[in-house]
PDB file of N, CA, C and O in Angstrom:
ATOM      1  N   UNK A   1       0.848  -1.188   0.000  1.00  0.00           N
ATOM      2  CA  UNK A   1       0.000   0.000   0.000  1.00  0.00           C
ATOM      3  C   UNK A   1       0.883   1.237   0.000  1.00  0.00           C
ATOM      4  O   UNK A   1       1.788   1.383   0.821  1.00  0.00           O
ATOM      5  N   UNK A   2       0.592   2.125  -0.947  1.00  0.00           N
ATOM      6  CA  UNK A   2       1.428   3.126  -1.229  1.00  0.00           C
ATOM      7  C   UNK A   2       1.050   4.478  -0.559  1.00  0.00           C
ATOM      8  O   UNK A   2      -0.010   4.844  -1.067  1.00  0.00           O
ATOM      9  N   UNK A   3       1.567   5.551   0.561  1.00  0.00           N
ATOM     10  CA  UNK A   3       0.485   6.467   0.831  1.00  0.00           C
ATOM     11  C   UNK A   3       1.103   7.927   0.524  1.00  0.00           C
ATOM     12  O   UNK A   3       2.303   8.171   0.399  1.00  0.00           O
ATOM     13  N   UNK A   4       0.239   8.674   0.447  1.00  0.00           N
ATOM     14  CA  UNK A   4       0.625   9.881  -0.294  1.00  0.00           C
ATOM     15  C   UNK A   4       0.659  11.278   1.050  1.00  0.00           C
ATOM     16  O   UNK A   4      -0.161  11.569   1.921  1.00  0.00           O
ATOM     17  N   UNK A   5       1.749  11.762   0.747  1.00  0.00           N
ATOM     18  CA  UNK A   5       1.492  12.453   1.728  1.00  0.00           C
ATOM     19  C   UNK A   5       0.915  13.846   1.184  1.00  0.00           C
ATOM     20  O   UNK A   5       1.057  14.066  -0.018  1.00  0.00           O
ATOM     21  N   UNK A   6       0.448  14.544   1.769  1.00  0.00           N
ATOM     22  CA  UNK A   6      -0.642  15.598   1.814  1.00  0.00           C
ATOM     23  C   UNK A   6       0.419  16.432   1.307  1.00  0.00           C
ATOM     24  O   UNK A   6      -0.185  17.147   0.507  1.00  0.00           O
ATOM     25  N   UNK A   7       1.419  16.718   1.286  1.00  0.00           N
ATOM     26  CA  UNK A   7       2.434  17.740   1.094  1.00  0.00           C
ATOM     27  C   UNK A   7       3.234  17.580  -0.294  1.00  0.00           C
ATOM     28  O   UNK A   7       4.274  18.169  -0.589  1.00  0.00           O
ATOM     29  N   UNK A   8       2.464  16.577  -1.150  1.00  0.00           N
ATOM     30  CA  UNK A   8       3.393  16.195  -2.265  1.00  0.00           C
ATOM     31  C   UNK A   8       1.862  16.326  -3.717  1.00  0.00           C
ATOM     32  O   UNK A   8       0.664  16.083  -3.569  1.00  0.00           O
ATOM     33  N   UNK A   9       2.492  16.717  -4.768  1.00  0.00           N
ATOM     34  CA  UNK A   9       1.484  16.433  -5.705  1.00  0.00           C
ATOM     35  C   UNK A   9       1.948  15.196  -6.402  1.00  0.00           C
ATOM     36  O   UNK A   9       3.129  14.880  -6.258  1.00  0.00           O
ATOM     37  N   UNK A  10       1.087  14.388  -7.212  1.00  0.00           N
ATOM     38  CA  UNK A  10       1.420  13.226  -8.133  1.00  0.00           C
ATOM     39  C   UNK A  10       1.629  13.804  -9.476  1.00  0.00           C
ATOM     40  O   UNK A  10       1.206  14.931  -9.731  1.00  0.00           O
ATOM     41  N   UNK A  11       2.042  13.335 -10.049  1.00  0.00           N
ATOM     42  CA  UNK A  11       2.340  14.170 -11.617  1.00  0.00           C
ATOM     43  C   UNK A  11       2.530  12.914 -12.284  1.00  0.00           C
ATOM     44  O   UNK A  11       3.305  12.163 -11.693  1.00  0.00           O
ATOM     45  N   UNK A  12       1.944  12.394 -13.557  1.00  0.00           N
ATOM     46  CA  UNK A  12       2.590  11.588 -14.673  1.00  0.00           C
ATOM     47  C   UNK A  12       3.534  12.192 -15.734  1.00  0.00           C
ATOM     48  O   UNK A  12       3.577  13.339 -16.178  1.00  0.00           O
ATOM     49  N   UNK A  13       4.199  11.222 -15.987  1.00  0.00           N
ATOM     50  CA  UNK A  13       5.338  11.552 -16.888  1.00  0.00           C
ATOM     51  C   UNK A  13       5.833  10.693 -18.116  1.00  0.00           C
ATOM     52  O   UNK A  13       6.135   9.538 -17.818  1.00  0.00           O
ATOM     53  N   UNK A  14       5.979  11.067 -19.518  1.00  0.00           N
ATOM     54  CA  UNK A  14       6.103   9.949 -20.505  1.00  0.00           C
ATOM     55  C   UNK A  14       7.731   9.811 -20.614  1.00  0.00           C
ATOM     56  O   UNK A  14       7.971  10.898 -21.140  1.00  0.00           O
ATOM     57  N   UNK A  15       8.540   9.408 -20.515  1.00  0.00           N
ATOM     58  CA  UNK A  15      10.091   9.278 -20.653  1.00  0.00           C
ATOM     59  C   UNK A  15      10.541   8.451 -21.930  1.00  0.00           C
ATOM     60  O   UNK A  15       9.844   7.483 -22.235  1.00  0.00           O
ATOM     61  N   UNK A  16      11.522   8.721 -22.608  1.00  0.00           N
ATOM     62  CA  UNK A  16      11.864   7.479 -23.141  1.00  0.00           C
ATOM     63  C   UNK A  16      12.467   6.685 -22.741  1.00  0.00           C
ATOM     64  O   UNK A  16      13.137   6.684 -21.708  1.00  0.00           O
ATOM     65  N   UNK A  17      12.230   5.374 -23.985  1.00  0.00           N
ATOM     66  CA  UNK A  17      12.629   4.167 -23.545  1.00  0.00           C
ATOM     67  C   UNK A  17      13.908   3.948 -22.645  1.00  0.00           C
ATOM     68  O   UNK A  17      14.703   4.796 -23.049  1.00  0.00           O
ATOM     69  N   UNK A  18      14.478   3.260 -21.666  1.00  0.00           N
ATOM     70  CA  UNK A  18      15.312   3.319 -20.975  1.00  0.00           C
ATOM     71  C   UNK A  18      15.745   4.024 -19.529  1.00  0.00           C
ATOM     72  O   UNK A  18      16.642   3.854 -18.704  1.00  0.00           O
ATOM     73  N   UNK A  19      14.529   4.968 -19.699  1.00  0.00           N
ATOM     74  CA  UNK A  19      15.101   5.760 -18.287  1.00  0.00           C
ATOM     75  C   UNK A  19      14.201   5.790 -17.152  1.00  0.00           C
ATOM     76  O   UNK A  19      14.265   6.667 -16.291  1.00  0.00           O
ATOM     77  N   UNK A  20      13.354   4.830 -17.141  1.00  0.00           N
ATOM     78  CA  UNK A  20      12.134   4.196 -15.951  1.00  0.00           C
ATOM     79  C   UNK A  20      13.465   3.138 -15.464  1.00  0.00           C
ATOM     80  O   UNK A  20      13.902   3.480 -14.366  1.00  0.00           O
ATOM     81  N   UNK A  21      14.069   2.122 -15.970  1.00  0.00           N
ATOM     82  CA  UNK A  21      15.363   0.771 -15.591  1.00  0.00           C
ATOM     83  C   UNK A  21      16.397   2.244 -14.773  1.00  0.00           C
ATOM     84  O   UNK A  21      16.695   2.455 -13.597  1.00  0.00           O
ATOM     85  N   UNK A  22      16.643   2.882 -15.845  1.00  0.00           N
ATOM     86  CA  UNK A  22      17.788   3.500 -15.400  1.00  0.00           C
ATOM     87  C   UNK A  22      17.723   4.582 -14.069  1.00  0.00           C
ATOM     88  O   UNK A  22      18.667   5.080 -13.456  1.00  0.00           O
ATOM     89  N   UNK A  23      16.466   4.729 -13.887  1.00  0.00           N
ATOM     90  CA  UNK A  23      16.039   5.938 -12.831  1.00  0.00           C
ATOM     91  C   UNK A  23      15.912   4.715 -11.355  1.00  0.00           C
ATOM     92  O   UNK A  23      16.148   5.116 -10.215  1.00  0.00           O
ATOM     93  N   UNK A  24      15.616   3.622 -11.566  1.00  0.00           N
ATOM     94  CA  UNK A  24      15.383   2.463 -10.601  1.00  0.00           C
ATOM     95  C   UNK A  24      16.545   2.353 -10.555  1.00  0.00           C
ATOM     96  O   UNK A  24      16.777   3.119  -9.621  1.00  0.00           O
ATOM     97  N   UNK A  25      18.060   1.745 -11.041  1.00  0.00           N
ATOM     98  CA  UNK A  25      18.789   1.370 -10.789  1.00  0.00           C
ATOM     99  C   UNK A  25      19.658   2.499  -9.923  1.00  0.00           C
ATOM    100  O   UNK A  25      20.243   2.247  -8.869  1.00  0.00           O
ATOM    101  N   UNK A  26      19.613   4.033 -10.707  1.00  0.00           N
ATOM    102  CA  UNK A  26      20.206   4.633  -9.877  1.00  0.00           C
ATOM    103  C   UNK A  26      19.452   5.001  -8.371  1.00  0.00           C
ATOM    104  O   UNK A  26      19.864   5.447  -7.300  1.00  0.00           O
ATOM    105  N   UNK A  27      18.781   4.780  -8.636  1.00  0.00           N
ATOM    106  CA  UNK A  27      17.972   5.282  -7.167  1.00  0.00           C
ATOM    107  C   UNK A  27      18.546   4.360  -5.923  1.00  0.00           C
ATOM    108  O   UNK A  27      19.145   4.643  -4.886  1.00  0.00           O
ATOM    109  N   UNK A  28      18.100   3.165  -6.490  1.00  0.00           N
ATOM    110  CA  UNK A  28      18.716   2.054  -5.778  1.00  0.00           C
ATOM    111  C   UNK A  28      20.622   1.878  -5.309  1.00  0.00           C
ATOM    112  O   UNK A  28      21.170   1.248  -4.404  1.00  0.00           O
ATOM    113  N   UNK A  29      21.128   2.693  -6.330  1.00  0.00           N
ATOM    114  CA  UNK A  29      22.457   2.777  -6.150  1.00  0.00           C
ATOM    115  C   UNK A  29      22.798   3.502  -5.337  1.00  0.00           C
ATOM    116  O   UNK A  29      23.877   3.334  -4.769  1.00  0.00           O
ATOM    117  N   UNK A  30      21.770   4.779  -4.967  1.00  0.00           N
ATOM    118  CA  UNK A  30      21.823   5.897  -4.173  1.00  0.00           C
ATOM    119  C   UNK A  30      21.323   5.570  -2.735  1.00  0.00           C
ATOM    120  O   UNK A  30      21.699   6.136  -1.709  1.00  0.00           O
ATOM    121  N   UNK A  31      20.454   4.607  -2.828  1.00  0.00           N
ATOM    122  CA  UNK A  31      19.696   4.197  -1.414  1.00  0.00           C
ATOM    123  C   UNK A  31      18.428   5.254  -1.549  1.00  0.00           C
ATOM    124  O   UNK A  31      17.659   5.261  -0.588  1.00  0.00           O
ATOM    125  N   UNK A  32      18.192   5.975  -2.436  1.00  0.00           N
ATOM    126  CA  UNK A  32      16.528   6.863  -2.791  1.00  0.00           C
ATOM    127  C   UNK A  32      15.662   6.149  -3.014  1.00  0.00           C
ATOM    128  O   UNK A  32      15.684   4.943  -3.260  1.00  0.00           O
ATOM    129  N   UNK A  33      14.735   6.935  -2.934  1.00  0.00           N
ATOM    130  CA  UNK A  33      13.518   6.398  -3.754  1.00  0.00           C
ATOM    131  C   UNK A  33      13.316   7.207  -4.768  1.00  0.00           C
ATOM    132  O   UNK A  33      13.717   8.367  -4.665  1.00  0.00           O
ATOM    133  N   UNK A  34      12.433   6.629  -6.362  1.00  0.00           N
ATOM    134  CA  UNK A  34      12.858   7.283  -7.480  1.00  0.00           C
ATOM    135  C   UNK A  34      12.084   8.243  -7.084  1.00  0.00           C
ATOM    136  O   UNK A  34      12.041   8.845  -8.157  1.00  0.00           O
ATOM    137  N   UNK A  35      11.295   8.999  -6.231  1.00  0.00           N
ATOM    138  CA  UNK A  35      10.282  10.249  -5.961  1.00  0.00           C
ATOM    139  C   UNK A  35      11.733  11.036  -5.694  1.00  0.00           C
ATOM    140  O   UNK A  35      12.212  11.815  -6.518  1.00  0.00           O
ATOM    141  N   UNK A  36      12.411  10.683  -4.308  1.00  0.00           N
ATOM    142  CA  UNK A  36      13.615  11.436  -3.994  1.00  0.00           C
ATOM    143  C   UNK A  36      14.702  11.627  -5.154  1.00  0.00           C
ATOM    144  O   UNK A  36      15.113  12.735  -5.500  1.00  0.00           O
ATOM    145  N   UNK A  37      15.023  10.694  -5.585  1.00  0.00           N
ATOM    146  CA  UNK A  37      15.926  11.138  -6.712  1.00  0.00           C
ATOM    147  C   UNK A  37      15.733  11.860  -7.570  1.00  0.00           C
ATOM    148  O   UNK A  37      16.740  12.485  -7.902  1.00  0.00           O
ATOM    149  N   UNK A  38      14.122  12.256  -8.566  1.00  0.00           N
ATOM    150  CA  UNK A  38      14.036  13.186  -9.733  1.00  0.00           C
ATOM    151  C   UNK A  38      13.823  14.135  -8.827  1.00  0.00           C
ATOM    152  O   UNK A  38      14.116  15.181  -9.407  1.00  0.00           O
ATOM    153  N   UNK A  39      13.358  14.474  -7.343  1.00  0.00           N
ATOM    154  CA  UNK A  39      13.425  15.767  -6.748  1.00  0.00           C
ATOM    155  C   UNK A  39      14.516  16.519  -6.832  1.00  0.00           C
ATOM    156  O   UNK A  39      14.606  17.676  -7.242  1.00  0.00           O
ATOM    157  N   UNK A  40      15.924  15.309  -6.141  1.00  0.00           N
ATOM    158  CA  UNK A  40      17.331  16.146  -6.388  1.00  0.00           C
ATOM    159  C   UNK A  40      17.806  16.028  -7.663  1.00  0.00           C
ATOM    160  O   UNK A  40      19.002  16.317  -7.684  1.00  0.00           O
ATOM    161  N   UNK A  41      17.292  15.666  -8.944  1.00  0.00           N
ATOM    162  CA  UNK A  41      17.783  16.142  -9.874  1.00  0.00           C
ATOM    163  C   UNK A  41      16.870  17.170 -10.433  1.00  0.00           C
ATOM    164  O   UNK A  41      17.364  17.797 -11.370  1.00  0.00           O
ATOM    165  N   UNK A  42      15.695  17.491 -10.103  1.00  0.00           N
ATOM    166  CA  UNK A  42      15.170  18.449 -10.757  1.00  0.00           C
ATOM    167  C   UNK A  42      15.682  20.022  -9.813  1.00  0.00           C
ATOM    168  O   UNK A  42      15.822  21.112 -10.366  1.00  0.00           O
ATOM    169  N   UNK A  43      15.855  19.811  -8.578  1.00  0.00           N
ATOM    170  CA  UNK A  43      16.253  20.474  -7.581  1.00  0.00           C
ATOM    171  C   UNK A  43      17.666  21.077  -8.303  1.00  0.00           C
ATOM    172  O   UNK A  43      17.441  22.088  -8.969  1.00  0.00           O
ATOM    173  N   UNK A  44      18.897  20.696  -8.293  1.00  0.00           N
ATOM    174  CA  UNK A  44      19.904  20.668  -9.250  1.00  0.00           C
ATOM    175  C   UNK A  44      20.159  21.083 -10.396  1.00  0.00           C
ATOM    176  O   UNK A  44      21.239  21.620 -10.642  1.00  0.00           O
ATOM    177  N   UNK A  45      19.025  20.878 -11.494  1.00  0.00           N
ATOM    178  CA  UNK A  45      18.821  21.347 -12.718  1.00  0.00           C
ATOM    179  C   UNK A  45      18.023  23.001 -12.574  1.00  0.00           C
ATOM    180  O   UNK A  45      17.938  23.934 -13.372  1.00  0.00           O
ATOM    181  N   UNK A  46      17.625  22.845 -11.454  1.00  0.00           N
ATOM    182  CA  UNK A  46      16.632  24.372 -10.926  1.00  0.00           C
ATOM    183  C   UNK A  46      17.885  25.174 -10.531  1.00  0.00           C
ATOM    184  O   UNK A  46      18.162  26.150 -11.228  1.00  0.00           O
ATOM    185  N   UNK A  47      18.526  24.921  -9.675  1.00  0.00           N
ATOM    186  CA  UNK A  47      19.921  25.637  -9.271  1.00  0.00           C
ATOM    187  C   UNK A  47      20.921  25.955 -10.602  1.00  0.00           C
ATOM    188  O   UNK A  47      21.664  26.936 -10.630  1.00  0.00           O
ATOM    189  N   UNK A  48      20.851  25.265 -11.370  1.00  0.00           N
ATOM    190  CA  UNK A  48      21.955  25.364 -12.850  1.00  0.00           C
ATOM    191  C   UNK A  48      21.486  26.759 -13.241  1.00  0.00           C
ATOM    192  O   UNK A  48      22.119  27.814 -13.201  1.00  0.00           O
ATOM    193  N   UNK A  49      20.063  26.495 -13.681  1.00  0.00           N
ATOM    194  CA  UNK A  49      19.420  27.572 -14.692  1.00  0.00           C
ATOM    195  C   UNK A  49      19.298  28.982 -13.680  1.00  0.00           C
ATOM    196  O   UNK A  49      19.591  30.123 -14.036  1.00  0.00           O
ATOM    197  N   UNK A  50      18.693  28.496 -12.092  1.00  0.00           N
ATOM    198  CA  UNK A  50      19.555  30.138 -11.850  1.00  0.00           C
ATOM    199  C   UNK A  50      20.945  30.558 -11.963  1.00  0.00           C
ATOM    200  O   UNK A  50      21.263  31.735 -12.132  1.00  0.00           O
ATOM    201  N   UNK A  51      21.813  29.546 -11.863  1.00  0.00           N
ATOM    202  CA  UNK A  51      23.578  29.904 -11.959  1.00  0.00           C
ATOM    203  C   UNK A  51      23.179  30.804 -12.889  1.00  0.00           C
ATOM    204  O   UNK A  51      22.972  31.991 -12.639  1.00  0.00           O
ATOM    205  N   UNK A  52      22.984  29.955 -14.660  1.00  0.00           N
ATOM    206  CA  UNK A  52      23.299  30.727 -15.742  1.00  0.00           C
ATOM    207  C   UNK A  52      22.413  31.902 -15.830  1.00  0.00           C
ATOM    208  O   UNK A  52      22.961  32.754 -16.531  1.00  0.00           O
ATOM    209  N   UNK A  53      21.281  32.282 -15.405  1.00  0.00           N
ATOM    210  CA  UNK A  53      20.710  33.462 -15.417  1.00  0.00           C
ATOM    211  C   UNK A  53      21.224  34.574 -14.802  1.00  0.00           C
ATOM    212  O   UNK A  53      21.173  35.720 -15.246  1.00  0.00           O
ATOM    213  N   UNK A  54      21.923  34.073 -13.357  1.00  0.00           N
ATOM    214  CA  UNK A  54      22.872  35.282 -12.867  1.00  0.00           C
ATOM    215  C   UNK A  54      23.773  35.258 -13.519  1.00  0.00           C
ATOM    216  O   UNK A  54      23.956  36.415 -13.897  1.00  0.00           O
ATOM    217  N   UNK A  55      24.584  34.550 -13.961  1.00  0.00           N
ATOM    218  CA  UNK A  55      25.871  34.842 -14.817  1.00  0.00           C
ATOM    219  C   UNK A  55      25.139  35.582 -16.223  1.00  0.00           C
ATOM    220  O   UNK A  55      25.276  36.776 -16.487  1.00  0.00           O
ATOM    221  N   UNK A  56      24.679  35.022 -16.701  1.00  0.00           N
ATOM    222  CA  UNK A  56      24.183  36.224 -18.384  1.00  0.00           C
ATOM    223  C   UNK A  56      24.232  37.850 -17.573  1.00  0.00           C
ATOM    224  O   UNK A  56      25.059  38.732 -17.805  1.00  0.00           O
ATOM    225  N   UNK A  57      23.101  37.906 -16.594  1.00  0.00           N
ATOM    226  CA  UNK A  57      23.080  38.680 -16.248  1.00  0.00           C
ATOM    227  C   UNK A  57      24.451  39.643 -15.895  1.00  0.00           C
ATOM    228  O   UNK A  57      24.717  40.741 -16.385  1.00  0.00           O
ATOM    229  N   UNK A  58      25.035  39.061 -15.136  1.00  0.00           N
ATOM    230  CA  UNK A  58      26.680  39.978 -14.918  1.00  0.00           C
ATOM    231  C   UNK A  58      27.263  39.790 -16.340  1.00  0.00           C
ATOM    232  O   UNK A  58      27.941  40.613 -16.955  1.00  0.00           O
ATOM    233  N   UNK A  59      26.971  38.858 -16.653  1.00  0.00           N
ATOM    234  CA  UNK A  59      27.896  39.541 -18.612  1.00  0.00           C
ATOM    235  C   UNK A  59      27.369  40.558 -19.082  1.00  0.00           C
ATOM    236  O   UNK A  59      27.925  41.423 -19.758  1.00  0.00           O
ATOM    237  N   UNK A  60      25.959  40.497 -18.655  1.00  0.00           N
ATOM    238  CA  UNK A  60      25.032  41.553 -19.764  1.00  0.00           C
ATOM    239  C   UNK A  60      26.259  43.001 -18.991  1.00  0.00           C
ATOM    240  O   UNK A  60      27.011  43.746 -19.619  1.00  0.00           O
ATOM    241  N   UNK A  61      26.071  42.947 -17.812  1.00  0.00           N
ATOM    242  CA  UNK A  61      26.551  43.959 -17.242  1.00  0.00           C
ATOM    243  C   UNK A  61      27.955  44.575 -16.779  1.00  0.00           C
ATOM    244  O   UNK A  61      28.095  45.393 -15.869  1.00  0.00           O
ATOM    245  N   UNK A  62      29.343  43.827 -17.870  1.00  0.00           N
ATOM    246  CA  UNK A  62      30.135  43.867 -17.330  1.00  0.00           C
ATOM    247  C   UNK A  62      30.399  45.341 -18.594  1.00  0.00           C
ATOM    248  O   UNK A  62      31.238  46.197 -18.311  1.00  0.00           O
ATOM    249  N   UNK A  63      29.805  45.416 -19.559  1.00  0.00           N
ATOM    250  CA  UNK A  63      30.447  46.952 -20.066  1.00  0.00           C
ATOM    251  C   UNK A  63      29.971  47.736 -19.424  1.00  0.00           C
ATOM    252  O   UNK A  63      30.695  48.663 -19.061  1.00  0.00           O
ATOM    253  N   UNK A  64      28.829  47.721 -19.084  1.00  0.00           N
ATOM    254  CA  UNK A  64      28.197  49.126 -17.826  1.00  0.00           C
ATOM    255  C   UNK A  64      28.856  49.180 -16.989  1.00  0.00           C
ATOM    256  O   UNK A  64      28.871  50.344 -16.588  1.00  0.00           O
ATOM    257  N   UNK A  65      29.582  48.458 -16.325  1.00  0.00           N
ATOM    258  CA  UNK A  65      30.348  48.899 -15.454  1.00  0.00           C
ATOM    259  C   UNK A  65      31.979  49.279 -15.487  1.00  0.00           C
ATOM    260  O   UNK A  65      32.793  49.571 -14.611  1.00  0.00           O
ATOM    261  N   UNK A  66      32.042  49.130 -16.917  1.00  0.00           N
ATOM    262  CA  UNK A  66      33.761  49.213 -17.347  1.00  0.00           C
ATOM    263  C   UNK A  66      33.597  50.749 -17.586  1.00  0.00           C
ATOM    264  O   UNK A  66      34.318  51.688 -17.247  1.00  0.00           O
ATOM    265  N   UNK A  67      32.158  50.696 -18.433  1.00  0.00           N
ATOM    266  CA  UNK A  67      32.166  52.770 -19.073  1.00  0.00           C
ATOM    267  C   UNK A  67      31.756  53.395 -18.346  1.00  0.00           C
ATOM    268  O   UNK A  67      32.039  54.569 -18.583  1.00  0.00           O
ATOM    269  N   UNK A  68      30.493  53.111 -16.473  1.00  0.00           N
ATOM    270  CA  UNK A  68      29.877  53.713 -16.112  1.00  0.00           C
ATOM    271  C   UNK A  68      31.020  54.206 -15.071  1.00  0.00           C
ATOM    272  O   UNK A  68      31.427  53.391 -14.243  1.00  0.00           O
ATOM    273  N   UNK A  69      31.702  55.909 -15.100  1.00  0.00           N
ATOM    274  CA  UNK A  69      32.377  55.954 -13.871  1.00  0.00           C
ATOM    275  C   UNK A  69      32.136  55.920 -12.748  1.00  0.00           C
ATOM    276  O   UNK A  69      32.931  55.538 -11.889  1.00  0.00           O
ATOM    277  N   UNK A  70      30.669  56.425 -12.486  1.00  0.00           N
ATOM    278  CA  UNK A  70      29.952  56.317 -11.184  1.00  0.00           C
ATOM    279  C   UNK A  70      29.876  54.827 -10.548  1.00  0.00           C
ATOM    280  O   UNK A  70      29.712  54.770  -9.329  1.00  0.00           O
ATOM    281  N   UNK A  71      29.990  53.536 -11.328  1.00  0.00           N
ATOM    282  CA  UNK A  71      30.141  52.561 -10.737  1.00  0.00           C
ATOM    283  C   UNK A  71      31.814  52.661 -10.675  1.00  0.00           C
ATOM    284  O   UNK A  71      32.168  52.259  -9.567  1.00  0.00           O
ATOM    285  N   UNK A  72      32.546  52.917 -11.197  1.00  0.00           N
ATOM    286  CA  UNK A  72      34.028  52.364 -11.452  1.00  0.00           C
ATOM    287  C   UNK A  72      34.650  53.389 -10.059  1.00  0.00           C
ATOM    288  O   UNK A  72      35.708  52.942  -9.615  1.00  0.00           O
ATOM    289  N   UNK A  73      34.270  54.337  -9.526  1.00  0.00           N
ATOM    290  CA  UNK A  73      34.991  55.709  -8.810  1.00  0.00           C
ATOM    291  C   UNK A  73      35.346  54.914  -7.678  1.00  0.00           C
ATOM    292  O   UNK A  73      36.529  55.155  -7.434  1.00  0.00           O
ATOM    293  N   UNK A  74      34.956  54.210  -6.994  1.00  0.00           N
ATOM    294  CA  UNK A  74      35.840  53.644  -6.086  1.00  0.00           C
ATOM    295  C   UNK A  74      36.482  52.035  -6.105  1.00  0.00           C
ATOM    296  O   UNK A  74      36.683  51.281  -5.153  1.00  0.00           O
ATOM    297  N   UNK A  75      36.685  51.855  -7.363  1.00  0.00           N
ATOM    298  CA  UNK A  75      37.275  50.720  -7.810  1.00  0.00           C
ATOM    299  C   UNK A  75      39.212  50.723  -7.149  1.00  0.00           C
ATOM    300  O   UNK A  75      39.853  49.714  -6.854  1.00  0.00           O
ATOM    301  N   UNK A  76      39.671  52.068  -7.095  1.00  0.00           N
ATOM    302  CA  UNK A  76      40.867  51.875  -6.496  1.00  0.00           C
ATOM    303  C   UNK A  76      41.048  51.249  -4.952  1.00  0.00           C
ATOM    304  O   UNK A  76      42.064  50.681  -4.553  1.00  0.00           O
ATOM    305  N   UNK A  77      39.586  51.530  -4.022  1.00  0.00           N
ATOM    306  CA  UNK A  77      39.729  51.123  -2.487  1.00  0.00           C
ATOM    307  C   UNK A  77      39.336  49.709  -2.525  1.00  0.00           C
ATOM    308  O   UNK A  77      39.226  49.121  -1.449  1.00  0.00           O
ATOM    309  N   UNK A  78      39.077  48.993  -3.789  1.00  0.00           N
ATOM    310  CA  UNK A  78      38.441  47.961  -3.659  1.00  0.00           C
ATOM    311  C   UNK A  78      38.945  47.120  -2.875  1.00  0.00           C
ATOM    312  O   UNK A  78      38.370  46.619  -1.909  1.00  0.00           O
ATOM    313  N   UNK A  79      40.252  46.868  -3.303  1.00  0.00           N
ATOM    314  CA  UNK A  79      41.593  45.909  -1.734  1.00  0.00           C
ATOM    315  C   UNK A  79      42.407  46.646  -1.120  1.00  0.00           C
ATOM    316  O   UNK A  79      43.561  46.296  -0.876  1.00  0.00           O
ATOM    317  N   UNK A  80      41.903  47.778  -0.788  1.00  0.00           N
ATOM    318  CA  UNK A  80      42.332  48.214   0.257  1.00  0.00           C
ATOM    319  C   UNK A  80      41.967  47.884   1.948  1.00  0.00           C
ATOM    320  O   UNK A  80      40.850  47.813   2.462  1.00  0.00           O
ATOM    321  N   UNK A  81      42.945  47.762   2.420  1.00  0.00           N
ATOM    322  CA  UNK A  81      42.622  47.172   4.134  1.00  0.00           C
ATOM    323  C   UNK A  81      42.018  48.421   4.804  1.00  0.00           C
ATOM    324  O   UNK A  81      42.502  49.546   4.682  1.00  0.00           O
ATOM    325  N   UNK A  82      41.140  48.184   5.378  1.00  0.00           N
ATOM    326  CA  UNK A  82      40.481  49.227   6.304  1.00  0.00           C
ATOM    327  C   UNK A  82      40.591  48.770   7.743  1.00  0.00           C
ATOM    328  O   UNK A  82      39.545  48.654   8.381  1.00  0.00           O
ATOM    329  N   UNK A  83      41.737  48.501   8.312  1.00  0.00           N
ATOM    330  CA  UNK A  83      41.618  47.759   9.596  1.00  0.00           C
ATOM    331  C   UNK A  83      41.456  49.254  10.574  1.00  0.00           C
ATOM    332  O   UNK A  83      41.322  49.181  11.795  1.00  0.00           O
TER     333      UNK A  83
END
């Protein structure tokens, strides 16, 4: 008997061939269950795509801050010790 906890939704999913064996075996390799395992890989794949969104983002923004002097004016104290 399988029970659901109140805190989780069910979702179906079509995969291809091979990765229902392969999602069991790793799970099992991991000591998960395959619910826990596509969590931490979807969890993981959620963390990637913010990485690369903050990073585009600071590329978008690394000439604004090379031409903007108002950002650049205290670029000399940057390692400076303030003890």
């Amino acid at each position: 008997m399988v029970t659901i906890s109140k805190q989780h939704d069910r979702i179906t999913v079509s995969l291809p061939r091979g990765y229902s064996s392969a999602i069991k075996s790793l799970a099992t390799e991991l000591a998960l269950s395959q619910s826990e395992l596509i969590v931490k890989a979807f969890e993981a794949y959620r963390e990637s795509q913010q990485r690369k969104r903050v990073e585009e983002i600071a590329r978008s923004m690394v000439d604004e801050y090379r031409q903007n002097t108002d950002l650049v004016a205290f670029t000399s104290l940057d390692r400076e010790d303030f003890k």
